[in-house]
N, C-alpha and C positions, 0 to 999 in steps of 0.2 A: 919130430915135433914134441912128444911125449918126453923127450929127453929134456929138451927145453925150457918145456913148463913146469916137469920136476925140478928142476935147477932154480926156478925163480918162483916157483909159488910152492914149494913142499913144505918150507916152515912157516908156511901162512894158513893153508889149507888142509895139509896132509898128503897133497894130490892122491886125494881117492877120486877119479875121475872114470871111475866105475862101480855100479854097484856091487859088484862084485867082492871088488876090493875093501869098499867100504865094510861089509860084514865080514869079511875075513878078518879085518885089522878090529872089526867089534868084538871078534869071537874069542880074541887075544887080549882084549879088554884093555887095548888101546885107545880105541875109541867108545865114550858110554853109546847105550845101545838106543837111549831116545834120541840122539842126534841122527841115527842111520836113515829114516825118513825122509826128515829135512837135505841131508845130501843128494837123495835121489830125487825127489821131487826140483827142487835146483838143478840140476844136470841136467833133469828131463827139458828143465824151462830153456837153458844156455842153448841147448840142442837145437829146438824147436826156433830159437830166437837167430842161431847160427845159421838154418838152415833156410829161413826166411829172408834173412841177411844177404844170402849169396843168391837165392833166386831173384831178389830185388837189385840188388847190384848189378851182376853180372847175365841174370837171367838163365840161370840154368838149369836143364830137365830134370826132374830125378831120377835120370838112368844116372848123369856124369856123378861119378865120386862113389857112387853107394855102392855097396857089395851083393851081388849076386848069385847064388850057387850054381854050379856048372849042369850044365844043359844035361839030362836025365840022372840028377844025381839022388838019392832019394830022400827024404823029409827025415827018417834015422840015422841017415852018412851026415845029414847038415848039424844036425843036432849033435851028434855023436862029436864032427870035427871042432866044433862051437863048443864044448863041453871041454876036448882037448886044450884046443887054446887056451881058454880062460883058465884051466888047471896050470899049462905052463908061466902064464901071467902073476897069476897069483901066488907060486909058488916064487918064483925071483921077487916080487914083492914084500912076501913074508921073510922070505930069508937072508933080504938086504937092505931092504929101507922102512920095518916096524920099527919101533921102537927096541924091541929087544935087540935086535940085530944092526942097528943102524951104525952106517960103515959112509956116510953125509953122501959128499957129490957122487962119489962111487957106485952108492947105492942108486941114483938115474941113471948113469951109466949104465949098469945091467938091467936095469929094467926098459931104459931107452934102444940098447940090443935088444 
């Protein structure tokens, strides 16, 4: 899905469809930095509006879909592995589809991997 949406909305938006990334690509001075705000605070709303969206459609719990850590795992393995990922994220980010590095549909491709 991420692949997707970087393909049709990246030269619209930037697809920073994470906070994360959004200050990454700020810290590169890609993006100015009074706009990083306004992207999260939107996200946060699309989120909320998405999630309301499919409860009311479809009607479903919030166990389905959402992510869960594994049964005695601990609150610093969760954190620790969430810290990981988002470093592997943001690094295929920066290094293929910022501006300095930008390599077009290629760059969703790796990051859609």
């Amino acid at each position: 899905m991420m692949l997707a949406i970087m393909m049709f909305m990246g030269k619209v938006s930037g697809a920073h469809f994470n906070p994360a990334i959004s200050r990454a690509v700020a810290a590169r001075d890609d993006v100015p930095w009074r706009c990083v705000p306004a992207y999260i605070v939107v996200r946060l709303v699309g989120a909320v509006g998405a999630a309301l969206t499919l409860r009311w459609v479809i009607s479903l719990s919030a166990s389905y879909g959402s992510n869960h850590p594994a049964h005695g795992a601990s609150s610093g393995a969760e954190v620790s592995m969430e810290a990981l990922l988002m470093l592997g994220l943001v690094s295929a980010i920066i290094a293929t589809a910022s501006e300095a590095q930008n390599i077009g549909v290629f760059g969703a491709l790796s990051v859609g991997a």
